[in-house]
C-alpha positions, 0 to 999 in steps of 0.5 A: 370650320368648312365655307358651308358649316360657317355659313350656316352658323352664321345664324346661329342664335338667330331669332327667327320668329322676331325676325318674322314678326318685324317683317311688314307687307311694305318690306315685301312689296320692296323686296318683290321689286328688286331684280335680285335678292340677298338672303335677307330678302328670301327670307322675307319673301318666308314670312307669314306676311309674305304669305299675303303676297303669293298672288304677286309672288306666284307672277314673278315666280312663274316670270322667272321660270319661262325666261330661264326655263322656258316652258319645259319640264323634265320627267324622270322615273325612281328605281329603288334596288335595294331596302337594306339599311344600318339607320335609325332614322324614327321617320323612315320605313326603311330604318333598321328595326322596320320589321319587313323582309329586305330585298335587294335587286341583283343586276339581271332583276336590275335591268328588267325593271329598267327595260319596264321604265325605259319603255314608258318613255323615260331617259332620265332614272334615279338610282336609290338604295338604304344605306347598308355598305355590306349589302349596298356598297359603292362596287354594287352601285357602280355594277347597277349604274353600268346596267342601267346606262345602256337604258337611259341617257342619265343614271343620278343616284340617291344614296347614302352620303359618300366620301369625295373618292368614291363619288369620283368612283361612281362618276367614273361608272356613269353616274351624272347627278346626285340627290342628297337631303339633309332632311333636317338642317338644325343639328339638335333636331337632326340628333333627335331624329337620326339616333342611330347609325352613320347617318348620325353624322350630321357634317359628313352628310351636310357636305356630301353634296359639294364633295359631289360637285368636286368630283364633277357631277354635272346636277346636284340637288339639294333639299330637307325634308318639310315636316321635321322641323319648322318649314320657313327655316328649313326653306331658309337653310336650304336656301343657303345650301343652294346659293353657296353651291351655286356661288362656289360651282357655277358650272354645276346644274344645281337643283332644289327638291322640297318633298312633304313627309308621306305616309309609310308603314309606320307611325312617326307623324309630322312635327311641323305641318306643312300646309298647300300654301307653305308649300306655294310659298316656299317654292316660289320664295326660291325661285325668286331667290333661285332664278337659275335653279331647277326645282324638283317635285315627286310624286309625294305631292297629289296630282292636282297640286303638281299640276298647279306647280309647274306653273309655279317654278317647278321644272323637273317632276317624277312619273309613273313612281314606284318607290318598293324594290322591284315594285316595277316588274312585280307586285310591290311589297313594303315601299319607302312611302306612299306616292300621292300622285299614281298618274302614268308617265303617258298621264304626266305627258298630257298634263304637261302638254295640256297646260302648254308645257314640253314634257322633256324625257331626254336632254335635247329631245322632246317627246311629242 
């Protein structure tokens, strides 16, 4: 059994909601007066008695951004460049029996949507493609990276899970980061809504993010997809996943990403509801746990919300989102979800710079 698997199967059995009933306002008082906290302590921070606390805890949260962060927050832009996909994943407008017209960019339709994101300002892109190794394979993600390297200082990726060679391929190319979400961390559950397709491997996908960091990805984010499975565990293991990267790659710049399900052209609902304050607490809760972490937030969240967040621990947001195939040069057709906060990127800089924050387009370099 792998260092992570073992980690995380360390709980299991583990009674969550006895845990939490235990949990008082005085253990939370303790833990929020500690410089630093065990597991343990994050996940009484999880609790429902914590959630009495976010006043307290949104200060030390906000605390320990500034002193780690600074007052800076970094924008970068999606570029989906293809919609094929094998899975089966009930939640997804992508899977497999999604009945639209598939697309994928060829390297010239590549390079105009990034000359179009590009000229917003943005330096930072994430590639992002189904999983379909015949019509997305990694040679096609490689040939899409050296496109879009001459547009942007930082290309990461945001595909399918990989094996240690070809992330070390795709490395090579110019990728620099990675996005991998577990999308849910409880394997009986993770069966239930992956019943199809390679994704169903729920160990290959756990692991594909250290495998990134052993092929010298310089940012890797980590997170599940909140709605699939009770939150506060899946902050919990999320939690976990984060800290062991961090404990066994201290080199790597390691992020945490806590995307809300979207509405998309389908019609699976939420099997757990994640309200505002879930949210609050959760980002808050890590980064008391996470000082040294990024936290990542899209346009999945409305505007009003993110704008509350930044405040919160948030140090890296998403602008002028489209999330369709070629959705930035041409009217979109099907998209992947439907992004709550439709603010440009010229918006976003406002918002930022409004509230007292420098909206960093480019490592090193600030857009006044």
């Amino acid at each position: 059994m792998r260092g992570l698997e073992a980690r995380l199967r360390e709980y299991d059995g583990f009674d969550f909601s006895a845990f939490f009933t235990g949990v008082t306002q005085k253990d939370v008082g303790l833990v929020l007066a500690k410089d630093r906290l065990t597991v343990e302590d994050y996940l009484i921070l999880l609790s429902p008695a914590a959630a009495g606390r976010l006043e307290e805890m949104a200060r030390r949260a906000q605390r320990e951004t500034r002193r780690h962060f600074g007052r800076t927050v970094q924008l970068f832009a999606p570029l989906y460049v293809s919609d094929y996909c094998v899975n089966g994943c009930v939640y997804c407008g992508f899977r497999r029996r999604a009945g639209f017209a598939r697309r994928q960019l060829s390297l010239g339709e590549v390079a105009r949507e990034a000359g179009i994101i590009s000229n917003m300002g943005i330096k930072h892109i994430l590639l992002l493609t189904g999983e379909h190794p015949e019509k997305a394979g990694v040679a096609y993600i490689a040939d899409c990276v050296r496109v879009l390297k001459d547009y942007f200082s930082s290309v990461a990726i945001e595909v399918y899970a990989l094996t240690g060679e070809q992330y070390e391929k795709l490395a090579a190319a110019g990728v620099d980061g990675m996005t991998m979400y577990q999308e849910v961390y409880q394997p009986e559950i993770y069966g239930r809504l992956h019943p199809a397709g390679p994704k169903r491997d729920y160990l290959f996908r756990l692991n594909a993010p250290e495998r990134a960091c052993r092929a010298g990805m310089r940012t890797v984010t980590v997170g599940a997809l909140l709605g699939l499975a009770p939150w506060r565990q899946e902050a919990f293991f999320t939690g976990l996943h984060a800290a062991y990267l961090q404990e066994h790659y201290p080199a790597v710049d390691l992020q945490m990403a806590p995307p809300r399900l979207r509405p998309y052209g389908g019609s699976f609902q939420p099997l757990s509801l994640v309200s505002d304050a879930d949210l609050v607490q959760y980002i808050t809760a890590y980064r008391i746990f996470m000082p040294h972490s990024g936290i990542c937030l899209s346009t999945r969240e409305r505007g009003e919300l993110r704008d509350h967040l930044v405040q919160l621990g948030v140090t890296k947001m998403s602008a002028g989102v489209s999330t369709a195939v070629g959705g930035y040069s041409a009217a979109p057709r099907e998209s992947q979800f439907e992004p709550a906060d439709g603010r440009s990127v010229e918006e976003i800089r406002l918002m930022l710079k409004a509230n007292g924050y420098q909206p960093v387009f480019q490592d090193w370099h600030y857009l006044i």
